[in-house]
Structures are given as structure tokens and as C-alpha cells.
C-alpha positions as CSV (number, residue, x, y, z in Angstrom):
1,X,13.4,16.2,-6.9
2,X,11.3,13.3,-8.1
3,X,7.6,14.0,-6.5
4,X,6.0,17.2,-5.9
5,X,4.2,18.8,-3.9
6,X,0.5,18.4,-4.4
7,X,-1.3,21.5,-5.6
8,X,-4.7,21.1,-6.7
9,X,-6.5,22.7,-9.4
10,X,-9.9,24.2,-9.5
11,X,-12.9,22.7,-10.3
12,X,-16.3,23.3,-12.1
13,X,-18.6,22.7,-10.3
14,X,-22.6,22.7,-10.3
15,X,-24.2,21.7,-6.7
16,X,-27.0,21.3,-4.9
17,X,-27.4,19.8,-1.7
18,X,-29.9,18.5,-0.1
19,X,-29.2,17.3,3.3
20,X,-25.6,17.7,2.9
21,X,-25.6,15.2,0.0
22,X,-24.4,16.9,-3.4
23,X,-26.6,16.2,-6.3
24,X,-24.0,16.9,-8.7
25,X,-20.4,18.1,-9.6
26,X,-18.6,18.9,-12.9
27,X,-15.0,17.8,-13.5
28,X,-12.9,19.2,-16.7
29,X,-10.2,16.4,-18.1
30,X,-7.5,18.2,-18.8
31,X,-6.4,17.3,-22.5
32,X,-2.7,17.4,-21.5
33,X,-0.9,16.4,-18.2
34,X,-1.6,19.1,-15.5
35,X,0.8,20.8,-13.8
36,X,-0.5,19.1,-10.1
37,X,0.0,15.5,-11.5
38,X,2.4,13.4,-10.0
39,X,5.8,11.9,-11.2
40,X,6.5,9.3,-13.2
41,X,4.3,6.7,-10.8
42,X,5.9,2.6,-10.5
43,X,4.7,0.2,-12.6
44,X,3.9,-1.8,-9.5
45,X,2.5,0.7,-6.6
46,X,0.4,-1.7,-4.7
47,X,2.5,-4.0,-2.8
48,X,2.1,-6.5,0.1
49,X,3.9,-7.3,3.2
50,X,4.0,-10.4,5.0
51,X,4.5,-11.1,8.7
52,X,8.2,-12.6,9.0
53,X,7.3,-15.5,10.5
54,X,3.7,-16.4,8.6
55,X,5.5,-15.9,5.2
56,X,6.6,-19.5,4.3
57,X,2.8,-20.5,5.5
58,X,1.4,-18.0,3.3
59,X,3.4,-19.1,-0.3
60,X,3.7,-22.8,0.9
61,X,-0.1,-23.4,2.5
62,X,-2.4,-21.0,1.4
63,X,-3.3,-22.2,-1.9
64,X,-5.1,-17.7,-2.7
65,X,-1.6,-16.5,-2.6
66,X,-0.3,-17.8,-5.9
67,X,-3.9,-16.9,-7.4
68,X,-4.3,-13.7,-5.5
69,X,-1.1,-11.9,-6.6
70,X,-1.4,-13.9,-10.2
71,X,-4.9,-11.7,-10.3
72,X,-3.4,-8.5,-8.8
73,X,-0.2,-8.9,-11.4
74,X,-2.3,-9.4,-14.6
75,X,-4.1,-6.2,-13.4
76,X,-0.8,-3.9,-13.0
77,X,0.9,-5.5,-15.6
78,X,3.9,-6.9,-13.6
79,X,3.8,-9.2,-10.1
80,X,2.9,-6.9,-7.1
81,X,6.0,-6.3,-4.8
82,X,6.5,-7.8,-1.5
83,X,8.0,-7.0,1.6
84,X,9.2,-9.7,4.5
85,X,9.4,-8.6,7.7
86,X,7.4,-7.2,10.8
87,X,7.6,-7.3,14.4
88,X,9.0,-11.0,14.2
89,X,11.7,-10.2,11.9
90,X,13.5,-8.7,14.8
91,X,12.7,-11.7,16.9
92,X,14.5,-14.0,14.5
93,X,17.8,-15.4,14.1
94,X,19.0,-17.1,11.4
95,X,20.5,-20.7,11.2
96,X,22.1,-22.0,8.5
97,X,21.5,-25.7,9.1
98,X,18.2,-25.6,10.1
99,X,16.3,-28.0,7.6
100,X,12.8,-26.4,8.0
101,X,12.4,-22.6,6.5
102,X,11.3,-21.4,10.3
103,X,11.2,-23.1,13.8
104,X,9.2,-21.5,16.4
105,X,6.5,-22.9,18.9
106,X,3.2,-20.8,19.9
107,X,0.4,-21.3,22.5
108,X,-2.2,-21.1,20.2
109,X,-2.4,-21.0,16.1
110,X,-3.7,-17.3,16.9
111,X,-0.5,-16.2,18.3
112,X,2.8,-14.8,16.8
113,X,6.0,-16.2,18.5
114,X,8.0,-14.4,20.2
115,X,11.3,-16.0,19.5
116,X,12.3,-17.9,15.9
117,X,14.7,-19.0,14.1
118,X,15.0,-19.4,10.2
119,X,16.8,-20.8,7.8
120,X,18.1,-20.9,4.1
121,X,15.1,-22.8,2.6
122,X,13.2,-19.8,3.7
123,X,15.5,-17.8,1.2
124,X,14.6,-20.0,-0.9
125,X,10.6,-19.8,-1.1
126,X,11.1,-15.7,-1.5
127,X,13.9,-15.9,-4.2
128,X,11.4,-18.1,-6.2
129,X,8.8,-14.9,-6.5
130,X,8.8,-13.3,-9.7
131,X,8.2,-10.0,-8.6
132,X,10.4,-7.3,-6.4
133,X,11.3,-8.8,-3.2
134,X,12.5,-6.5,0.2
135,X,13.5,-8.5,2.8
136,X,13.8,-7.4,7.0
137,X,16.4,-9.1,9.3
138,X,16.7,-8.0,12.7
139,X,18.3,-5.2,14.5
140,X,16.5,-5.7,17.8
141,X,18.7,-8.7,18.9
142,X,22.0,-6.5,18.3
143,X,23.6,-9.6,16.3
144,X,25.4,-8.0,13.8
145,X,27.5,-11.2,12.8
146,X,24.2,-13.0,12.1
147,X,22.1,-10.3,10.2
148,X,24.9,-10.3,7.8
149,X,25.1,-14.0,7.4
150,X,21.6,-13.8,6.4
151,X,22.0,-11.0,4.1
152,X,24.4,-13.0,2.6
153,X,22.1,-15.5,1.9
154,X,19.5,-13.2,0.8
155,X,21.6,-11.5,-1.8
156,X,22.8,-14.9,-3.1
157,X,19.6,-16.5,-3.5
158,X,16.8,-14.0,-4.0
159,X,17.3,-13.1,-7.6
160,X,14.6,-10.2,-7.4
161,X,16.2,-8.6,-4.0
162,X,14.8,-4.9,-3.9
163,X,16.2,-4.4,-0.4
164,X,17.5,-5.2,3.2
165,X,15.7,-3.8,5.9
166,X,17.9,-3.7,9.6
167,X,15.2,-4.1,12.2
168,X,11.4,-3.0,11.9
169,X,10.3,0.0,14.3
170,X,12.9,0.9,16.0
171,X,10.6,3.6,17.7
172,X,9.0,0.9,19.7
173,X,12.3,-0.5,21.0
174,X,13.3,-0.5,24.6
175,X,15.9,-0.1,27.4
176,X,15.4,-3.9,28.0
177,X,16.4,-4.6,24.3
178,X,19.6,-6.1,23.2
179,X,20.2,-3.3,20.8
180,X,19.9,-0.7,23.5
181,X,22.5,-1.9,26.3
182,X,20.7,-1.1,29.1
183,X,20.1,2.6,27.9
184,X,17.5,4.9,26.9
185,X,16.5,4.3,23.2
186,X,16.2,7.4,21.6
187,X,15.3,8.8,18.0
188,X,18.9,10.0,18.1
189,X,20.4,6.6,19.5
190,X,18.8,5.2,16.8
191,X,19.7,7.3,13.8
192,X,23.5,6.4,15.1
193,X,22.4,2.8,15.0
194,X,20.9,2.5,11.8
195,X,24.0,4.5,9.7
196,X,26.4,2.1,11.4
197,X,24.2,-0.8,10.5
198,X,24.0,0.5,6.9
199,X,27.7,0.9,6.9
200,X,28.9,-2.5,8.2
201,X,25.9,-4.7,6.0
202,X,26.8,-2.8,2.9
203,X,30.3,-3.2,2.9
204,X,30.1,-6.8,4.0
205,X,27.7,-7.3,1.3
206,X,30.3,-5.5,-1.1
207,X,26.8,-3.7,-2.5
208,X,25.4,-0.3,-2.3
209,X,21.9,0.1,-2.9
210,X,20.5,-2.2,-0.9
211,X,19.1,-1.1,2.3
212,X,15.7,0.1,3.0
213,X,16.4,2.7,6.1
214,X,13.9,4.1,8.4
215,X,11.3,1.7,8.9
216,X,9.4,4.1,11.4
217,X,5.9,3.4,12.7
218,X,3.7,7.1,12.0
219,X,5.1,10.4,12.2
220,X,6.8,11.7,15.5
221,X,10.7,12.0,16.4
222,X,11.1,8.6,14.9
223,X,11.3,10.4,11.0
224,X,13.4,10.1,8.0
225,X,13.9,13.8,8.0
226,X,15.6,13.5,11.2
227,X,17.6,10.6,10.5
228,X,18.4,12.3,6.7
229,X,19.6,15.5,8.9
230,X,21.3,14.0,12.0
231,X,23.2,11.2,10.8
232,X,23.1,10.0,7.1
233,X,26.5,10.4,5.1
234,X,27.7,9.9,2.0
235,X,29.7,7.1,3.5
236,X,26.3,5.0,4.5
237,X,23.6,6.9,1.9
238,X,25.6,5.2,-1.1
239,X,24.0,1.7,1.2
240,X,20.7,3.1,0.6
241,X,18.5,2.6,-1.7
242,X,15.0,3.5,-0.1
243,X,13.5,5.1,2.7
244,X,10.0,4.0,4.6
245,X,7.9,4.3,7.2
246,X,4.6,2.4,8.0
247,X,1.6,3.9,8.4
248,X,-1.7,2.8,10.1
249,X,-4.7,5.2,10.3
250,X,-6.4,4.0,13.2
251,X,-5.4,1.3,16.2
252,X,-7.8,-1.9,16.5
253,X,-9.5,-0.8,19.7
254,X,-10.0,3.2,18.0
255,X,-11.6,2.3,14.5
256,X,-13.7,4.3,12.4
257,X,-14.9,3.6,9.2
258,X,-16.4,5.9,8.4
259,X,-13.1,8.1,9.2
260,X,-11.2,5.8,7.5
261,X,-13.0,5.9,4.0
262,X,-13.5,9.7,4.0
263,X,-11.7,11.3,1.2
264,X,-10.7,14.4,2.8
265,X,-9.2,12.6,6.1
266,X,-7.2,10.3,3.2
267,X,-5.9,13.3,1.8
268,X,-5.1,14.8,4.9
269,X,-3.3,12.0,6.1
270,X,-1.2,10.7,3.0
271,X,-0.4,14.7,2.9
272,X,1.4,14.5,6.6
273,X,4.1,12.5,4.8
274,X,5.6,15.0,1.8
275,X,8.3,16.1,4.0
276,X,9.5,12.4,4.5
277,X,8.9,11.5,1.0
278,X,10.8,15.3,0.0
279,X,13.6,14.2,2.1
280,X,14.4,10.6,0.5
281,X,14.0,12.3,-3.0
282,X,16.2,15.1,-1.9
283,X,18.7,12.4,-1.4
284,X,17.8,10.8,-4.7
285,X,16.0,7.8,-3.0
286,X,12.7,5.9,-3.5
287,X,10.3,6.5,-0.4
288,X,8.1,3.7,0.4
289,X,5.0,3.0,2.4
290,X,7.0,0.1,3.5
291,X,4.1,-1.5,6.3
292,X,0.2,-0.1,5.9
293,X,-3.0,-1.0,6.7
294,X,-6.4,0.4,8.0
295,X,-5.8,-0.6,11.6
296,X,-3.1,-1.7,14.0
297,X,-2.5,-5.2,16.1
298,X,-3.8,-7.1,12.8
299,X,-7.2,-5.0,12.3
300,X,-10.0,-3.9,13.9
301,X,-14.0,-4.4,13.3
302,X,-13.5,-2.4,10.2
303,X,-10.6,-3.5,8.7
304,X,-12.6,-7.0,6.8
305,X,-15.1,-4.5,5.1
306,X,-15.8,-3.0,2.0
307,X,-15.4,0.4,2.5
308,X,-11.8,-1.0,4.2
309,X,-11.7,-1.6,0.3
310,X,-12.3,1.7,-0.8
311,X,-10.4,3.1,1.6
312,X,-7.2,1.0,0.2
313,X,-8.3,2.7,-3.6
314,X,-8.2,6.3,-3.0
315,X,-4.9,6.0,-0.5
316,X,-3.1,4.4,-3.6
317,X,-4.3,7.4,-5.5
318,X,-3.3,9.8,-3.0
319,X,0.5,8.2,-1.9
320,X,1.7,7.8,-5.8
321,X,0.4,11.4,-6.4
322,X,2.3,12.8,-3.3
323,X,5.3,10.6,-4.6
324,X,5.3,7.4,-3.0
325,X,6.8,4.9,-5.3
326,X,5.3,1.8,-3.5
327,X,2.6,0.6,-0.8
328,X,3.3,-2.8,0.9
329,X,-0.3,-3.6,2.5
330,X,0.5,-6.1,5.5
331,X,-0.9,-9.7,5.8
332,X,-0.4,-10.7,9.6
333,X,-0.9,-14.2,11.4
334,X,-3.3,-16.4,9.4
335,X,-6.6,-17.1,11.2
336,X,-6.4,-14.1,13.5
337,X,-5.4,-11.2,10.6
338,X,-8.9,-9.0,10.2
339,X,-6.7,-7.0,7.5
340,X,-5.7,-9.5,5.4
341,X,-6.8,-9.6,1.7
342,X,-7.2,-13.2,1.8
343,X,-7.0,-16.6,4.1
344,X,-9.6,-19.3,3.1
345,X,-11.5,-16.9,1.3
346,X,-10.9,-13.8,-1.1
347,X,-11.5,-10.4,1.7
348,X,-13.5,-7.5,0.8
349,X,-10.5,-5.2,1.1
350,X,-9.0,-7.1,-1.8
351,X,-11.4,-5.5,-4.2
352,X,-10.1,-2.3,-3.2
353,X,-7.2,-3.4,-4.0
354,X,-7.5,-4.6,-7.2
355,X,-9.5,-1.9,-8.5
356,X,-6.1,0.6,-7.0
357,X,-4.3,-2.2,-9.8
358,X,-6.5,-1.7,-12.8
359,X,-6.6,1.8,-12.4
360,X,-2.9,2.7,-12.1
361,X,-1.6,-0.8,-14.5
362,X,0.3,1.0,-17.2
363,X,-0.1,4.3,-16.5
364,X,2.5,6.8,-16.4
365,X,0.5,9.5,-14.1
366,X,-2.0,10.1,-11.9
367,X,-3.7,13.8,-11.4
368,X,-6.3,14.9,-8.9
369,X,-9.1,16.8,-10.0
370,X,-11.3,17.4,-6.9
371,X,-10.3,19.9,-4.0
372,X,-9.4,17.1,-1.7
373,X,-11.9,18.6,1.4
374,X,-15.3,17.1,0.4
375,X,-16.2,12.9,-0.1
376,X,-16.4,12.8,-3.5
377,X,-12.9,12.1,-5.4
378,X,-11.7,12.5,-9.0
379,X,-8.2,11.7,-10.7
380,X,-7.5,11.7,-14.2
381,X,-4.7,9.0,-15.3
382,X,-2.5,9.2,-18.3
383,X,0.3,7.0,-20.4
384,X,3.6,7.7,-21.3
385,X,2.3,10.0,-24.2
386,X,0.7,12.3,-21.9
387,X,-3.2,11.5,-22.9
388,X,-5.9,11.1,-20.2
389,X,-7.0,6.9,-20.7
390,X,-8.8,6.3,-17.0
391,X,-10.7,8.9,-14.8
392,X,-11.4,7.3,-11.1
393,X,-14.5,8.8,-9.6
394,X,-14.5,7.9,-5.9
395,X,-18.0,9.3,-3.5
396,X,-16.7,8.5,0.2
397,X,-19.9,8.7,1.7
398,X,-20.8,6.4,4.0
399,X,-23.6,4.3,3.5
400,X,-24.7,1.4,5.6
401,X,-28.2,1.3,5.5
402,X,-31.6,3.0,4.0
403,X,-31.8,5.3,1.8
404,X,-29.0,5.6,-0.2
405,X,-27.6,9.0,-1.9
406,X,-25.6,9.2,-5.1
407,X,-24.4,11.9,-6.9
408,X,-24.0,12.4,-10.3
409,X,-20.7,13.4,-11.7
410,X,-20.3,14.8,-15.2
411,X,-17.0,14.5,-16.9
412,X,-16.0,17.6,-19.8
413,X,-13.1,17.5,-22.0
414,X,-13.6,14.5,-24.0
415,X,-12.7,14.4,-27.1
416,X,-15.0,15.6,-29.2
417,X,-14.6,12.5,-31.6
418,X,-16.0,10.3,-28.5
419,X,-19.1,8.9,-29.1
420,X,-19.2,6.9,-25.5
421,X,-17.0,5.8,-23.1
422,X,-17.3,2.4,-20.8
423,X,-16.8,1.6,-17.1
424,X,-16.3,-0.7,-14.2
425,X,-17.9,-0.4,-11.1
426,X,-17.0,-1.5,-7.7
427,X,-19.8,-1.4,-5.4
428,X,-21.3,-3.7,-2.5
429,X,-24.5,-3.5,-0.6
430,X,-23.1,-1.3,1.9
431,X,-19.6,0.1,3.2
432,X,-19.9,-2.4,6.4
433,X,-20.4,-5.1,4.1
434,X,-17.6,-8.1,4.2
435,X,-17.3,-10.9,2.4
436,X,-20.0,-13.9,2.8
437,X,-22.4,-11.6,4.6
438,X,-23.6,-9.5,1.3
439,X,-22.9,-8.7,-2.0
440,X,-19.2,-7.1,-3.1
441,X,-18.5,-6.9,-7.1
442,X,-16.1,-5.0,-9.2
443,X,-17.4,-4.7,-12.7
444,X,-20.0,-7.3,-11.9
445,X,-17.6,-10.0,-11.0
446,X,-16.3,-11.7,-7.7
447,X,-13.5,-13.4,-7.2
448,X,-13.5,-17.4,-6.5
449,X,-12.4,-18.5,-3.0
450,X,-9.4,-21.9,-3.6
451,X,-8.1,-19.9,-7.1
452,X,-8.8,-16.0,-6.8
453,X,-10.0,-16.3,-10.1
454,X,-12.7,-13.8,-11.3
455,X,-16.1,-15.4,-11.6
456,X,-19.4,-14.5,-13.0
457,X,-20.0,-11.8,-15.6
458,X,-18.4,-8.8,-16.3
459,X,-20.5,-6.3,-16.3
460,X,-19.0,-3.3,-18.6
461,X,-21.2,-0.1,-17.9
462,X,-21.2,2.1,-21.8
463,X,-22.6,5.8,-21.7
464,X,-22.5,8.2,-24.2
465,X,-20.9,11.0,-24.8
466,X,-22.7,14.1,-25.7
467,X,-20.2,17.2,-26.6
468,X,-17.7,16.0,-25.1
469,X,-19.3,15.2,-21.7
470,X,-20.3,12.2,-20.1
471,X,-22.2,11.9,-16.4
472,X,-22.3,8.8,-14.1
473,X,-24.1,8.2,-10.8
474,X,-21.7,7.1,-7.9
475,X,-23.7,6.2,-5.4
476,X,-22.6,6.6,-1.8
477,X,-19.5,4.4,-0.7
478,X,-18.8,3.2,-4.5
479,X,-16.4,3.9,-7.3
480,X,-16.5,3.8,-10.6
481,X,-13.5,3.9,-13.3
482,X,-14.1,5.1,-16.2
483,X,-11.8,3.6,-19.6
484,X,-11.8,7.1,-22.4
């Protein structure tokens, strides 16, 4: 079994509230790796997925792209993953002598199209990223023949091919679809589907290893556990090399950030996945968040905002802890994507994101200190040789205006050598806050709109350390990493 169930230990702690704020809270570093610590965690965890048919815009046009995952790789250590794919990757079809990388024809710049084709230049522009590279074709249009043709291609030309995905959401398919012939699409009609895809693409590809199965919007009937149970053999598992689903908190018209940021409601909803992730590992599989984001239909009202960012930081924490090897974060139509971590200009929920990179670059494991049922979050982080380097203190409360709370957090263990430890903050004027209307820094910097370059000065918080314990304010809706 590679990831565990979480079990969390119990805390110290010394509080006084006042209004339903807590003053303060105690949190022991354990000097070795606890026994409620995840797995070994990736070396890239935070990933990105981008709409089939915006893809070649965004590494060919958008010049934040190359800078944006440059900035996000230097953080982690290695370039982010990325996934291609969406609801247009099962309205594509692949041409081999088309010329362009993708032919389709829209209304408006705003819309996505509803038929495409593509061809093998658009190989091309994702076999030259250097990082891991999971590509969808599509299921939906029942063309076996041509999703094999481009899988062909893929596996030829994309030298850092993760995985093949065979159609995105089947759970939203229809009666009306080619896939379905006129009947009832079912979770069990689709299960039988999705093995005889695996089989025929695998063996045609003369590779095992190389699909990504599942690809199931939320939690329902739609599940890898039912798919692991009902269908999957040993004849199309050896085809697999990962299971997914995608997961969305909220719908656009439904948001609520202040739901969304709350640590407890993070924790209770990464939680609702360990029997999907349990049944991919029982099978010796990775399980990825394959599609995420705050809100569905490209994001809502909160999805551009700071605590948006936050939000994105303590669900990395939570998904590698509960075993989830990767999170592809998706990046929808250009000009209409409230989600997105960057167009013209770098997005608030990019700092989120970056912070999730410098916390878990390099490390080896992550360990959750709180209880998980309050706003206020704590993991501990440790290297290969088992010894705490990070601590990631996390206060969800949601702050948009007046007076604003903090609480202070003292941290016991440290060595008793320490003398004082250092720390980057991220923190914006307030959780509603998006880029251009307010301030948004991490460690006192911003990042440069044309490059994604960090600009201004760092700002590198030192505190001492006083018998082995150190204490820090978080304010409400900030973080603040600490470096041991």
C-alpha cells in the first residue's frame, strides 16, 4: 500500500478565544517522522492542466507560460507536470496532414469549440516540455482507429509521455453520444468501455503503463473503486499506469470563499477520496488529481482571489498527505478562465501555488500537526533523512475587511542548538483580494507580469528561538513557512 490513511496526532495546545478567534496554539515538531505522515510524496506534486484546445495558445502566445512554470520548476526543483486534455479533448479528432497544430472556429474568443481537429505539430509543441507530460484523446466520438493513430504519434514524439488518457468524464456522457449507440450510458457501460479501450490502445501501442484510467468528475457511481471492482483485469491493469478523477469544490454559480479556504472543509473534502486513492494503490498505481480547481465552468467570483490562493496551499498539503502523487490545476479558455494562474498578468491563485512549490520542493514527507476541524493548519515537512526542515502554518480565517485577528502559534521541538529560525510570508490585504486591485506578496515579493519573474525585495522574517520554541503571528487568511 503506498499512502495511508490519515490519522492525526494530538496537539498541545494553549487557547483563548475571544469571539471565536483563538489567541494562541502550541504545536510540538516531532524530531523524527511521525507515524500519521504521508508516503514518500513526488518530487513534482503541483501540476497544471490545460484545456485541449487552448494548449498550443498557451505555450505558443502567452509569453507567462514559459516564465510561469520556469518560476514554479525552480521552486520544486524539477518542471511542474502537465496534463492535456478537458472537455475538448473528446471533441477532437486527429489529422495527420493538417499543417496548423489545431483547426477549429468559435463565435466569439470567449467560447470553446465544439468540434476540432488537430494535428502532429501539436505533438510537437508538448514533446518539447521538459517536464512530465499526460496527454487526453477522445473516447466520446467512439473512433477507436483515430485515438490510436494519435497515440501513436504521442508516444513517438513526446519524449516525457507520463500517460494516455481515453476520453475525459465519461460520467457526463450521453445517449446522444457516439460512444453510447443510442443507449443509456451508465457507470457500468462505462467501466466495460474504458477496459476495452485500455486493452486495444495498449496493445496497439505494444506498451503497458501508459494509460491514465478513470478520469471521473467528483465522487458518485462514476469511481475508480467501482471500475477497479467491476471490470479491471490483469489483462488491461498491466495498460495502466494511473488512476484520476477531477475534483472541483464548488460550481461557478454556488461559490463560497469562505467555504473554500476553510481548513476543516479542505480536509474534509481531500479526505472523501482515500478509498479511490486506496484502490489505485491496492493495484500498485499512482492516483492523481488529474483536473482541479476552486470552481467549475472556468471559475466563479472567487476563483481570481487570494484566498483562491490559499486555498490551492493547504489542498496540496492535504492530497500528498492522503497519497495523491500529483494535482494538475486546470487553465481553461484564455480571456474568459477566472481560474487560471495567469493570462496577461500573473493571478492571485498563483501565489498559492507557488508557496504549495516551495514548501514541498525537495521534501520527502509531509505530516499534519493540527486536528484538521478548526482554521488554523500546521504540517511539519521532512527530507529523505527523516529531519523536520519546513513547518507550514496555515490560519483559514477569513478576513476581508476591519479588524483583523491573528493568532499566535508557538512551535516546540527545536533543536535545542537553534538560536533562530527564518520565514516567508504569504499574505495580501485581504482574502478577496485579486491581483491589480490590492496588495498580494509572498516573502515580500511579487511576481512581474510579461516574465513571471519575482520582483521587489525579499523579505526574510528571522525570530529567535528560546528553548527550543519559536512563536509567529499568522494573521487571519495568511500563511507563513517557516525554514528550521
Amino acid at each position: 500500500m503506498i499512502g495511508k490513511k490519515l490519522e492525526l496526532p494530538s496537539i498541545t495546545s494553549v487557547v483563548l478565544a475571544i469571539a471565536g478567534v483563538v489567541n494562541g496554539l502550541t504545536f510540538e515538531i516531532p524530531s523524527s517522522v511521525p507515524a500519521n505522515a504521508s508516503a514518500q510524496i513526488d518530487a513534482a506534486p503541483v501540476g497544471l492542466s490545460f484545456e485541449f484546445f487552448a494548449f498550443p495558445e498557451y505555450f505558443e502566445q502567452l509569453s507567462l507560460t514559459d516564465g510561469c512554470l520556469g518560476v514554479l520548476g525552480d521552486a520544486l526543483g524539477t518542471k511542474p507536470p502537465i496534463r492535456i486534455g478537458g472537455t475538448t479533448q473528446d471533441r477532437a479528432t486527429y489529422n495527420a496532414s493538417l499543417s496548423s497544430a489545431v483547426l477549429y472556429t468559435v463565435a466569439s474568443p470567449d467560447d470553446a469549440p465544439e468540434t476540432l481537429t488537430f494535428g502532429n505539430s501539436f505533438m510537437e509543441i508538448a514533446g518539447a516540455y521538459d517536464g512530465s507530460v499526460t496527454i487526453g484523446f477522445n473516447r466520446r466520438l467512439s473512433n477507436l482507429n483515430n485515438t490510436i493513430a494519435a497515440a501513436q504519434v504521442a508516444t513517438s514524439t513526446i519524449k516525457n509521455l507520463y500517460a494516455i488518457e481515453l476520453g475525459n468524464e465519461p460520467n457526463f456522457f450521453s445517449s446522444s453520444d457516439p460512444i453510447a449507440n443510442g443507449k443509456s450510458w451508465t457507470a457500468a457501460a462505462d467501466a466495460v468501455s474504458q477496459v476495452s479501450w485500455q486493452k486495444s490502445v495498449g496493445a496497439a501501442l505494444d506498451k503497458t503503463s501508459i494509460i491514465q484510467a478513470g478520469v471521473f468528475f467528483g465522487l458518485g457511481s462514476y469511481e475508480v473503486t467501482n471500475l477497479v471492482d467491476d471490470e479491471e483485469d490483469a489483462a488491461a491493469t498491466q495498460y495502466v499506469r494511473s488512476f484520476c478523477h477531477h475534483y472541483y469544490p464548488y460550481s461557478a454559480s454556488t461559490a463560497d470563499l469562505n467555504g473554500l479556504m476553510s481548513h476543516a472543509d479542505i480536509v474534509d473534502g481531500v479526505t472523501a477520496f482515500q478509498a479511490q486513492v486506496s484502490a489505485a494503490h491496492d493495484l500498485d498505481k499512482d492516483f492523481v488529481m488529474g483536473e482541479t480547481n476552486s470552481a467549475t465552468g472556468g471559475g466563479g467570483g472567487i476563483s481570481p482571489t487570494f484566498g483562491a490562493g490559499l486555498w490551492i496551499l493547504d489542498y496540496m498539503m492535504q492530497a500528498v498527505i492522503l497519497g495523491i502523487k500529483q494535482l494538475y490545476f486546470h487553465q481553461g479558455t484564455i480571456g474568459n478562465c477566472p481560474y487560471c494562474w495567469w493570462d496577461e498578468t500573473v493571478n492571485a491563485p498563483f501565489y498559492g501555488a507557488y508557496t504549495a512549490a516551495l514548501a514541498l520542493g525537495g521534501a520527502a514527507q509531509v505530516a499534519q500537526l493540527d486536528s484538521g476541524d478548526t482554521r488554523v493548519a500546521a504540517y511539519a515537512i521532512y527530507d529523505s533523512a527523516g529531519a523536520a526542515t519546513r513547518v507550514l502554518l496555515y490560519n483559514s480565517e477569513y478576513y476581508t475587511s476591519g479588524t483583523r485577528g491573528s493568532v499566535n502559534i508557538t512551535l516546540t521541538g527545536l533543536a535545542s542548538t537553534a538560536t533562530s529560525v527564518s520565514a516567508k510570508r504569504l499574505t495580501g490585504d485581504a482574502a478577496t483580494t485579486t491581483v491589480g486591485a490590492g496588495s498580494i506578496t509572498v516573502g515580500g515579493q511579487t511576481f512581474a507580469n510579461g516574465t513571471c519573474a519575482l520582483q521587489g525585495t525579499q523579505e526574510t522574517e528571522t525570530v529567535g528561538v528560546v528553548d527550543g520554541e519559536v512563536t509567529f503571528a499568522v494573521q487571519a487568511s495568511e500563511a507563513v513557512l517557516v525554514y528550521l
